[in-house]
C-alpha positions in Angstrom: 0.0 0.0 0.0 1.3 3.6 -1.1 2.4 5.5 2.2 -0.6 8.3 0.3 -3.0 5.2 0.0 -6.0 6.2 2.2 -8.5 4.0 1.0 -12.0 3.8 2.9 -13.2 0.8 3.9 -16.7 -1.0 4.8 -16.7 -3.0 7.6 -19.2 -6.4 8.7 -19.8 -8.9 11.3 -22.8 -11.5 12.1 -23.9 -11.3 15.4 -27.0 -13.5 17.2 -28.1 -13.2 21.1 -26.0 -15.9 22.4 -22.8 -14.5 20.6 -23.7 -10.9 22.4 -20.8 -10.7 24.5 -18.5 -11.1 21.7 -20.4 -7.9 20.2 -19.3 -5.7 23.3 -16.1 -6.7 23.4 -16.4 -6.4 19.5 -17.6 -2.9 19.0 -16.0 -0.9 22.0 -12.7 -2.2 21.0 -13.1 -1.2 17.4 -14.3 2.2 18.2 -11.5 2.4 20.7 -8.3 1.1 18.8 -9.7 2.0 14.5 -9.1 5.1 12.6 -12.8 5.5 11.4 -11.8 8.1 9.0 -10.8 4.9 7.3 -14.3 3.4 8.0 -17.4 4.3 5.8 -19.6 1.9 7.8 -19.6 -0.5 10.3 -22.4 -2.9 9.0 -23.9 -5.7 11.9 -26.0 -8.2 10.5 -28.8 -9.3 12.9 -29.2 -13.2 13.3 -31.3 -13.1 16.6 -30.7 -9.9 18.8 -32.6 -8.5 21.2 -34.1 -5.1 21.7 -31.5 -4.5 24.6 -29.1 -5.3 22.4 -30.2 -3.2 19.5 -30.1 -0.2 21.7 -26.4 -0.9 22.6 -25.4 -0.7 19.4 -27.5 2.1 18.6 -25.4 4.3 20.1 -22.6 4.0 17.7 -22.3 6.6 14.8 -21.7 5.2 11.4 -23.1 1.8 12.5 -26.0 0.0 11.1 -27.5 -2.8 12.0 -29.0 -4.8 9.5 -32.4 -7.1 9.7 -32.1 -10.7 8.6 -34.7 -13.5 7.7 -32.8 -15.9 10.8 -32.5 -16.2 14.2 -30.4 -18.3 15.1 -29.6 -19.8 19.1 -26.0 -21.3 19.2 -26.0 -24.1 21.8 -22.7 -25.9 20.4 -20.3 -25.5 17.4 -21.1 -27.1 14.6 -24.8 -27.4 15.5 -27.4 -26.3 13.0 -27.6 -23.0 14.2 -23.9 -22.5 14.2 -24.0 -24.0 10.7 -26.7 -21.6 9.9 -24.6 -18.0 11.1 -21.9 -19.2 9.4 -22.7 -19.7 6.6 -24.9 -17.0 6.1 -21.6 -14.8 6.4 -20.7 -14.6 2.6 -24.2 -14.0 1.4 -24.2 -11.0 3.7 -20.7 -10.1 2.7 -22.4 -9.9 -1.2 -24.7 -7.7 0.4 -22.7 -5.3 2.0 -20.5 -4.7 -1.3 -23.7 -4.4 -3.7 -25.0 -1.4 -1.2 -21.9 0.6 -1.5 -19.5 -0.4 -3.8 -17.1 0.4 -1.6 -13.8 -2.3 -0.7 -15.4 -4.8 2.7 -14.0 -6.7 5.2 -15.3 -9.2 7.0 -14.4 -9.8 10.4 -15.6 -12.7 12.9 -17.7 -11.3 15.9 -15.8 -13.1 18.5 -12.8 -10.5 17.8 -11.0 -8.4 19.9 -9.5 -4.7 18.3 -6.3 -3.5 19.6 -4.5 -1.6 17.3 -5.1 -0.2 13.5 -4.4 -2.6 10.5 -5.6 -0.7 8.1 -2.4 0.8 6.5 -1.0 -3.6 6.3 -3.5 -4.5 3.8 -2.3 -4.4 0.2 -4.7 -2.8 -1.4 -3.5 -3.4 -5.2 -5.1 -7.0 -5.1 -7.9 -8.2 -5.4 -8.6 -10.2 -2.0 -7.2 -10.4 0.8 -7.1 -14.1 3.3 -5.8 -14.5 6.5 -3.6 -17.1 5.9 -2.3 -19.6 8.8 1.5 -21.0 10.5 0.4 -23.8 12.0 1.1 -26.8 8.7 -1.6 -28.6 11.2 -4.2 -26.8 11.3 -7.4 -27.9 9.4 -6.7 -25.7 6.5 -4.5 -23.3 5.1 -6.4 -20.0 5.2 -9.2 -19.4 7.7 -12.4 -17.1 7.2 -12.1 -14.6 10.1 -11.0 -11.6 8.4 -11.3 -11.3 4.5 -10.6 -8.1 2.3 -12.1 -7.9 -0.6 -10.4 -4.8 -2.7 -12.2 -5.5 -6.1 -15.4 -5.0 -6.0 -16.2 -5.7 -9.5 -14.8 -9.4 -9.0 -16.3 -9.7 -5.8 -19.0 -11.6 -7.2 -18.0 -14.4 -9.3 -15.5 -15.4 -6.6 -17.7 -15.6 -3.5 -20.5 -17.7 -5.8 -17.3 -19.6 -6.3 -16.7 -19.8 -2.0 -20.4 -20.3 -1.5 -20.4 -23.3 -4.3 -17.5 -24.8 -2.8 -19.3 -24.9 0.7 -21.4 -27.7 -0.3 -18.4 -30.1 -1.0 -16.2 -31.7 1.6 -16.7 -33.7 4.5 -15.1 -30.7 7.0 -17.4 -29.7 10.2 -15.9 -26.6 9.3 -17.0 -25.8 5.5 -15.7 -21.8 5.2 -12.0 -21.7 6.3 -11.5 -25.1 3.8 -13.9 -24.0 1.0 -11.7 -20.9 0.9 -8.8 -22.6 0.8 -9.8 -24.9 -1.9 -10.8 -21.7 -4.1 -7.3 -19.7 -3.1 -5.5 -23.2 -4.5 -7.2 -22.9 -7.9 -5.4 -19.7 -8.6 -8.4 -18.6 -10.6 -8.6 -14.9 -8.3 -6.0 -12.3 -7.2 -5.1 -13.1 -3.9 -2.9 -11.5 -0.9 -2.1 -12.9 2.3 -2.7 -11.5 5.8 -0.4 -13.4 9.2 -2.9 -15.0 11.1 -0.7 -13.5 14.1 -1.5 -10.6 12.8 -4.7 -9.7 12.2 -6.5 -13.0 13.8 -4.7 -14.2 16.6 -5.4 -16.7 19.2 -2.1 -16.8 21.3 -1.8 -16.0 24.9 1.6 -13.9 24.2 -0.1 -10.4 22.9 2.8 -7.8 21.5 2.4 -5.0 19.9 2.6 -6.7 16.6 -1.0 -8.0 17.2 -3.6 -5.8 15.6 -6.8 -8.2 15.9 -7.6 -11.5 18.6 -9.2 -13.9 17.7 -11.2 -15.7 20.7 -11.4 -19.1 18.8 -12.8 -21.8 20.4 -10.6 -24.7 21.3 -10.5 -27.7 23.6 -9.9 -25.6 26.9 -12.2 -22.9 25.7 -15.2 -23.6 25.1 -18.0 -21.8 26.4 -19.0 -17.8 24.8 -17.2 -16.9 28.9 -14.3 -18.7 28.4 -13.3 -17.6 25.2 -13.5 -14.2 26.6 -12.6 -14.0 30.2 -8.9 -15.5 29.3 -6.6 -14.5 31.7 -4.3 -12.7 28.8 -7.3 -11.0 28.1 -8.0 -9.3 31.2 -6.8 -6.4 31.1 -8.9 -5.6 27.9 -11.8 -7.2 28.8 -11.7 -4.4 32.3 -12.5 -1.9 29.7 -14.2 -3.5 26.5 -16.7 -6.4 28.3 -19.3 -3.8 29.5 -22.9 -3.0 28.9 -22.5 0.4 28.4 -20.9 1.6 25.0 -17.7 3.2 24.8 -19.2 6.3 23.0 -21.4 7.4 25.7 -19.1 6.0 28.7 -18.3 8.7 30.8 -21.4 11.0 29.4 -24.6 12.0 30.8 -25.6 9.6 28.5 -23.8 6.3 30.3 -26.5 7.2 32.9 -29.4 7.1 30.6 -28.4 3.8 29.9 -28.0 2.5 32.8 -31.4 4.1 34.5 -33.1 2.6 31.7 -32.1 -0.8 33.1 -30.7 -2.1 29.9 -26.9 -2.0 31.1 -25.2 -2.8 33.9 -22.3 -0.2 35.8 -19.3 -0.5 34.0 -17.8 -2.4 37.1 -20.6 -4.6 37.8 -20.2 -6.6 33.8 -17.4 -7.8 34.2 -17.8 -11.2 36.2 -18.8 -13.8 33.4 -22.3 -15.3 34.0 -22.9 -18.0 31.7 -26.3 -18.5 29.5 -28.6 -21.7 29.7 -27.2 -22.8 26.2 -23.5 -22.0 27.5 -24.2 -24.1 30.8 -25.6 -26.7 28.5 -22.7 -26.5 26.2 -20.2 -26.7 29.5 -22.0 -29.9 30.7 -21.6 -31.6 27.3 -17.5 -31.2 27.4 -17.4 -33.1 30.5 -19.3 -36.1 29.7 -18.7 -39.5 27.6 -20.0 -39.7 24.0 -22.2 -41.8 25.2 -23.7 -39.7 27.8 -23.9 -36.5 25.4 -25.3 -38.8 22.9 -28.3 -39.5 25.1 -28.6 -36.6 26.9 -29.1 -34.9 23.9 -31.9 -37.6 22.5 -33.8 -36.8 25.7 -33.7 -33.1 24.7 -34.6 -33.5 21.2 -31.5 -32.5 19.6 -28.9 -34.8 17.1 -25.5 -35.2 18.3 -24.1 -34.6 15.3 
């Protein structure tokens, strides 16, 4: 990117109810740590959110959050729902580049900002995938933050992403689909260092622009993946109920008389949903106990 190269950006993220927390931490963070003159629009597409949370993110300028036909719950990964948000991600990402015609990224909503990346991405091609060290990991690129620069060419290569979604025997059908399209050579394509601009380490230096708050073995639960110890000291000021743009206004206390966030202070301790306490319980037993607990409950374990 030319050191003059101030190129404005659209910005978008899926969010349901259960995934809420991530949003918090999501939005604050961003409006904290980005250079919005960079930023035309932060767009939020609406899988299942409440009014309360509707209102939070009301009170950001330049954000809009957009209706959708689902509402989704997300009681584990991989479940329907999951499958459902997911996937839904690179219909909306079509969506958001038809509107404005203007260069989008998609970023996962269980992401943490913490400094400005805008001035990395190389701009002069076409897309841009956050590509991964690990050789072991399930594939090569992975789906939490994708540029796309062209806008033109935006459309024949996510039909492309969306097509290849269908094939493959993955749980995980975006990251590998992705992949499988970037190995084709068929589009222009950049890499971004996972470490970078998706990371999911416990060792944050000021190389890290973006965290990633993956779910793995030990983490689990929407809590966990947030209230990691490395995390802390961000989540002291980015978990809250009460947006960053107001905090410290008379209007932080018109949110918080209306009884639709908590006191700064008093959101931080993690309290964990019915679906996360479900979710918790599963880890801990057998397959065969999650097998049948789940029959009982009406739900495949699949």
């Amino acid at each position: 990117m030319s050191a003059h190269d101030k190129t404005r950006f659209n910005l978008m993220t899926v969010l349901n109810g259960d995934y809420f927390d991530f949003g918090k931490v999501f939005v604050n963070s961003f409006y904290d740590n980005i250079d919005r003159s960079r930023v035309n629009k932060l767009y939020v597409y609406d899988t299942g959110l409440d009014d309360a949370a509707r209102r939070f993110l009301s009170a950001f300028p330049d954000l809009e959050v957009v209706g959708t036909h689902l509402n989704t719950r997300h009681l584990m990964l991989h479940d329907e729902d999951w499958r459902r948000n997911v996937y839904s991600k690179t219909a909306f990402l079509q969506q958001v580049v038809d509107r404005d015609r203007l260069p989008t990224i998609m970023v996962d909503s269980d992401c943490l900002f913490l400094r400005d990346f805008f001035d990395l991405i190389p701009t002069d091609r076409d897309f841009v995938a956050c590509r991964r060290r690990d050789v072991d990991a399930f594939s090569e690129y992975i789906a939490s933050f994708f540029v796309i620069n062209a806008v033109d060419r935006a459309a024949a290569m996510i039909q492309e992403w969306r097509d290849e979604m269908l094939y493959g025997t993955e749980n995980h059908k975006e990251s590998p689909a992705l992949t499988r399209v970037i190995a084709r050579g068929a589009h222009d394509f950049a890499d971004m260092d996972e470490d970078v601009i998706s990371y999911t380490g416990t060792q944050i230096d000021d190389s890290v622009k973006i965290v990633h708050m993956k779910s793995s073995a030990t983490l689990r639960t929407v809590a966990q993946r947030i209230h990691q110890p490395c995390l802390a000291e961000y989540n002291a000021r980015y978990f809250s109920d009460v947006p960053i743009v107001v905090r410290g206004t008379e209007r932080e206390a018109a949110f918080i008389d209306a009884g639709l966030a908590l006191p700064h202070a008093a959101a931080q301790a993690p309290v964990l949903s019915a679906a996360e306490r479900l979710a918790d319980q599963l880890s801990k037993v057998t397959p065969q106990q999650r097998a049948l607990l789940l029959k009982r409950l009406g739900r495949s374990s699949d």
